[in-house]
C-alpha positions in Angstrom: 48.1 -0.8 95.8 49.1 -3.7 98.1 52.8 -2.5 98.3 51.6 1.4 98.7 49.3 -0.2 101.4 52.1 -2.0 103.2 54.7 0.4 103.2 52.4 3.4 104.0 51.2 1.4 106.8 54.6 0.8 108.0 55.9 3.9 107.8 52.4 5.8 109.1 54.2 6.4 112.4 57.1 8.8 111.0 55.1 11.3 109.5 51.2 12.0 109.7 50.1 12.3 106.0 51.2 8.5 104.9 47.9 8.5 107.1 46.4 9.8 104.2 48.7 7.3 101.6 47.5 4.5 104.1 43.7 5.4 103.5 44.1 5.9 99.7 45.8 2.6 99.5 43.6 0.3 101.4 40.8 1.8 100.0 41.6 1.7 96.4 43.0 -1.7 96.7 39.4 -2.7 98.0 37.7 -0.5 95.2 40.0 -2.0 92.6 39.2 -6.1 93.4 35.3 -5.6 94.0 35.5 -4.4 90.2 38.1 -7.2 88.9 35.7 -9.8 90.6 32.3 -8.1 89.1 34.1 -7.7 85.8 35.6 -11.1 86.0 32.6 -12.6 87.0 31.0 -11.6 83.4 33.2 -14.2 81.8 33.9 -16.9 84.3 33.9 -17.6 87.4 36.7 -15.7 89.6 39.5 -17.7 90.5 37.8 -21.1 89.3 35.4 -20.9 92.3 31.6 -21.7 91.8 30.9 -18.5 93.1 26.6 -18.4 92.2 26.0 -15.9 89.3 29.2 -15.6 88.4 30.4 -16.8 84.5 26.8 -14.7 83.7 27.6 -15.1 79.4 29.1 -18.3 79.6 26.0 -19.5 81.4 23.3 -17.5 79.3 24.5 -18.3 75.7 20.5 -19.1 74.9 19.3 -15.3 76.2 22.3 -13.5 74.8 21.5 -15.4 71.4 18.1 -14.3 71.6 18.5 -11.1 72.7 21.0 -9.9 70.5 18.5 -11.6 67.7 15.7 -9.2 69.1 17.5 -6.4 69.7 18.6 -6.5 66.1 15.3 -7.1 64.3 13.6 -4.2 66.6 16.2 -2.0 66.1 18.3 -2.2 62.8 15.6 -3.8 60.8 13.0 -1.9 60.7 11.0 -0.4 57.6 11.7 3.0 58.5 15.3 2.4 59.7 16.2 0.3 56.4 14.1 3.2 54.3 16.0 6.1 56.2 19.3 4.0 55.1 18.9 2.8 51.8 17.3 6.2 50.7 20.4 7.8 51.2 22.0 5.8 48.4 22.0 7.2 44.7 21.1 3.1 42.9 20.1 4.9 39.4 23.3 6.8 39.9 25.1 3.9 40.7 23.6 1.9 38.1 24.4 4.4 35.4 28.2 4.8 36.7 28.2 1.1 36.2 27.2 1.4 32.8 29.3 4.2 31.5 32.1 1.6 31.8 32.1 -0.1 28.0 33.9 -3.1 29.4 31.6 -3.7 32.1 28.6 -2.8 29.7 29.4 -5.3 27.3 30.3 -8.3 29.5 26.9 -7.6 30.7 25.6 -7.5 26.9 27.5 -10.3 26.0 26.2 -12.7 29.2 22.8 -11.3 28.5 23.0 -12.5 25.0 23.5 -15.7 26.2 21.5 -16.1 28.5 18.3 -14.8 25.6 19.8 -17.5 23.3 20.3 -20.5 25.0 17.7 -20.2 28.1 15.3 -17.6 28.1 11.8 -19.3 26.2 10.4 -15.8 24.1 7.5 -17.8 23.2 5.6 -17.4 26.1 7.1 -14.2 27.4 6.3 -12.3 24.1 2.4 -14.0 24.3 1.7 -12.2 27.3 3.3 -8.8 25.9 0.7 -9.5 22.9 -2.7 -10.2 25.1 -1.6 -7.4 27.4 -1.4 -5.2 24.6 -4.5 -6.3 23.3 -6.4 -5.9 27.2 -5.3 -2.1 26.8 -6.6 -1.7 23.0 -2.8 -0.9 22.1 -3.0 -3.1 19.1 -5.7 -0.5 17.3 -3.5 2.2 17.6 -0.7 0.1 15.7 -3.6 -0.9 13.3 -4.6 2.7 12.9 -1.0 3.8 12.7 0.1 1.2 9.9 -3.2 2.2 7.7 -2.4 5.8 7.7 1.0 5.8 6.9 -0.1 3.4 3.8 -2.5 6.5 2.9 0.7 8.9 3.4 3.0 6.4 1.4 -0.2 6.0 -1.1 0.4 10.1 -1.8 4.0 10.2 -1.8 4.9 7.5 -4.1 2.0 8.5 -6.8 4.4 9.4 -9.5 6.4 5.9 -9.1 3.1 3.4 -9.0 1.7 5.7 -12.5 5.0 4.5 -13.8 4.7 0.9 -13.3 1.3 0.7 -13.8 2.1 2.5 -17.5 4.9 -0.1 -17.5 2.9 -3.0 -17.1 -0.3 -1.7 -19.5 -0.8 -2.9 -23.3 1.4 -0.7 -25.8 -2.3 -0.7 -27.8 -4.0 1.1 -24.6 -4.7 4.3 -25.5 -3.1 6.9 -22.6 -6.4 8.1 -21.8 -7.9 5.0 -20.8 -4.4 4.1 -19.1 -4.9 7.3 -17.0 -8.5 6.7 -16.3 -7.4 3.0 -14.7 -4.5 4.6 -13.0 -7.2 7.4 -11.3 -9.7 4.7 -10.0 -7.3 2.0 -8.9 -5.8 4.9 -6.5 -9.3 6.0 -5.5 -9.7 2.5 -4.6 -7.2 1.9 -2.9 -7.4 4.7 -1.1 -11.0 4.1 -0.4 -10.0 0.8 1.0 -7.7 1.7 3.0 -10.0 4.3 4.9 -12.5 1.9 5.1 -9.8 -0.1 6.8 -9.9 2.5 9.9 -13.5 2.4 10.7 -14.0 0.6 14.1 -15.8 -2.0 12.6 -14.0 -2.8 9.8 -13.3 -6.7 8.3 -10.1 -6.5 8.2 -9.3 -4.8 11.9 -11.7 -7.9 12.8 -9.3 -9.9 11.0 -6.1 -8.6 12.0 -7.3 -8.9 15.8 -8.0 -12.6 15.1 -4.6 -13.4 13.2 -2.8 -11.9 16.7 -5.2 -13.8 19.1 -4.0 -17.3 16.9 -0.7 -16.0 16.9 -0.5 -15.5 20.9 -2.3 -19.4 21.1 0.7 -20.5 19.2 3.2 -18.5 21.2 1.7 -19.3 24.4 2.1 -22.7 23.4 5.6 -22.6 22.5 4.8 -23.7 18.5 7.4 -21.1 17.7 10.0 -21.5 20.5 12.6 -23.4 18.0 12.2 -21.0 15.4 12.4 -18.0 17.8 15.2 -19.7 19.4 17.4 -20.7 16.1 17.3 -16.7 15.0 19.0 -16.1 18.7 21.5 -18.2 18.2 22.5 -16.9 14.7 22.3 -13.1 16.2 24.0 -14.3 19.2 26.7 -16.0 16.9 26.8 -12.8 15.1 27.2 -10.4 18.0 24.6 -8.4 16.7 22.5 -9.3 19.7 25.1 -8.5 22.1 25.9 -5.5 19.9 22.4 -4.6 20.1 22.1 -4.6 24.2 24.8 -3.4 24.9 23.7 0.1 22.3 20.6 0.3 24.4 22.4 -0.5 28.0 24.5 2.5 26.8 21.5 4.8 26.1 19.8 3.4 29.0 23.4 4.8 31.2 23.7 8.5 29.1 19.8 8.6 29.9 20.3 7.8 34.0 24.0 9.5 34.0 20.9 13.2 33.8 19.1 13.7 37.1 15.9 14.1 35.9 12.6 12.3 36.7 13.1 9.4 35.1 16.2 8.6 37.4 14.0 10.0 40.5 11.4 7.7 39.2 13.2 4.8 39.2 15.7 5.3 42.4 12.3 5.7 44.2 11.1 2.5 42.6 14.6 0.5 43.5 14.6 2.2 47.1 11.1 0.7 47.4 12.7 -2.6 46.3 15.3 -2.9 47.9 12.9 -2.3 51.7 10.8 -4.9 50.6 13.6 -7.5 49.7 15.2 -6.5 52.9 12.4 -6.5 55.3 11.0 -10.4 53.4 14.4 -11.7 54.6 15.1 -10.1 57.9 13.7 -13.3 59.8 16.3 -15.2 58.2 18.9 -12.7 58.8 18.3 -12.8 62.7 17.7 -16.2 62.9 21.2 -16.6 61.3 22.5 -14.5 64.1 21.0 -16.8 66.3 22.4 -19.9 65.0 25.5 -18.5 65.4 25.9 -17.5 68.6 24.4 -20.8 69.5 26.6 -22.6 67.7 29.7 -21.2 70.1 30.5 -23.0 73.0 30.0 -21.2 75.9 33.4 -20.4 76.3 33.8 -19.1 72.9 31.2 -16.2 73.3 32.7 -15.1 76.8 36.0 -15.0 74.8 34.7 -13.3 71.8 32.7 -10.5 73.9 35.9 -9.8 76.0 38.3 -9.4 73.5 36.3 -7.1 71.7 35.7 -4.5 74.7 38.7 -6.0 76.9 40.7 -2.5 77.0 37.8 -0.9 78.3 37.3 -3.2 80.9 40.6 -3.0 81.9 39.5 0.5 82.5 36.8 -0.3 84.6 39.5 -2.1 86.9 41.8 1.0 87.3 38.8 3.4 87.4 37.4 1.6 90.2 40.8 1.4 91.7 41.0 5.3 91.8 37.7 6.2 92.4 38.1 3.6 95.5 40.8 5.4 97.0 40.0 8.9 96.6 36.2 8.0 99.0 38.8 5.9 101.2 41.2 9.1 101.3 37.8 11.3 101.8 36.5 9.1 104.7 39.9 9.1 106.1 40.0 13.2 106.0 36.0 13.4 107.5 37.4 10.8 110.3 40.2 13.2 111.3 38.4 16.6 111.4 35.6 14.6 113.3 38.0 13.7 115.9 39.6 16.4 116.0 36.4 18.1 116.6 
């Protein structure tokens, strides 16, 4: 613009319209270093000179740490932001593609094996399983459950217990009398066994009491070694590996089905994942803090203008044009009003 200035200024007398070149030129070369020095004056200060409020990031590091901290937490991390985001993920889905993959299935099998064998204390773990069970009466219904099916085992086995019963009687007995023994031990049996499943039965008192000591010694950890040693051998054995990674398998053929279980439980992980995300959000801004406060000054004006430096090379041109087509304008509304 300074040479199109120059020579249109120099030549303005031979012809009329460089008039016009002249105007575009001057003004276009003032348009174009007002917006260098504003843009330059972001990032330092124009031409070295102390110019005041000039270098404006350099010399507001702190705010621009802060700010971009703030703006991030009321703006990104939000509940209903992160929900809207993470909702639109698929995790069951992406869980169960994981898991469809035998080689990652049983390197997760296999770690999780050894992690149950050599770390993870059952003892305690399977204590509060038991006295939650026991809070929610669950432990009747296995009670009641065990008891029946010795009544239905009782009926379906009749022929085989006459058998050993005639087996084990005197050869003198007479089979009437062996008969008659036969009858009334499985009607006593039987009767015992119903008895069992009255509500306030002996023995449901005392199996209740056996699992209350038993959860005492769990809880305690009287059984940890013994719990432990059978780990190691089925760890040592694969068959706990084997095991998991069967039920990881069901667990993916069962997710792999859109149904509500996977609803369920992407709903459940979705919910998760929020929480998680909105307990460590202070740390996440105050990481972008420390960051940007632990640039020097120069560092962040560098780092800002090299990200958007095309575009505000842009801003220099733009203002160069838009500068010389108002100085071309005022130079036309100067001629018709003298002419006038």
């Amino acid at each position: 613009m300074v040479c199109v200035f120059i020579a249109a200024r120099w030549l303005e007398p031979v012809h009329p319209l460089l008039g016009f070149v002249r105007a575009f030129a001057e003004a276009a070369l003032v348009g174009g270093l007002a917006d260098w020095f504003a843009v330059t004056a972001l990032f330092r200060h124009p031409l070295g000179l102390p110019i005041p409020h000039t270098a404006i990031l350099p010399s507001n590091r702190d705010r621009l740490a802060d700010s971009v901290a703030d703006f991030l937490l009321h703006n990104f991390l939000t509940r209903r932001v992160l929900a809207a985001e993470i909702g639109r993920y698929d995790l069951a889905g992406l869980a169960a593609d994981w898991l469809a993959d035998p080689a990652r299935r049983q390197w997760l099998a296999a770690r999780a094996a050894s992690a149950l064998g050599s770390e993870l204390k059952l003892g305690p773990l399977l204590a509060e399983w038991l006295s939650l069970m026991l809070a929610q009466q669950k432990h009747q219904q296995l009670f009641d459950r065990a008891v029946a099916r010795g009544l239905v085992l009782l009926d379906e086995h009749h022929a085989e217990i006459y058998q050993k019963v005639s087996e084990k009687s005197p050869r003198w007995m007479p089979r009437r009398f062996n008969d008659e023994f036969y009858r009334r031990l499985m009607e006593g049996v039987a009767e015992l066994l119903e008895q069992m499943l009255e509500a306030d039965s002996s023995a449901r008192a005392h199996y209740e009491q056996a699992l209350r000591t038993q959860i005492a010694h769990l809880a305690a950890g009287d059984y940890d070694e013994q719990i432990g040693h059978q780990l190691d051998i089925a760890v040592q054995d694969g068959l706990l590996a084997g095991r998991l990674d069967a039920e990881l398998a069901a667990i993916a053929a069962r997710l792999s089905q859109r149904g509500e279980v996977r609803d369920r439980l992407n709903r459940w992980l979705q919910r998760q994942a929020v929480v998680m995300a909105l307990r460590r959000r202070a740390q996440v801004v105050d990481l972008v803090r420390r960051v940007i406060l632990g640039w020097d000054a120069q560092t962040v004006a560098a780092r800002i203008e090299a990200h958007v430096g095309r575009d505000l090379q842009f801003i220099r041109i733009n203002g160069t044009l838009v500068g010389g087509l108002v100085g071309l304008l005022l130079h036309a509304i100067s001629l018709l009003a003298f002419a006038g």
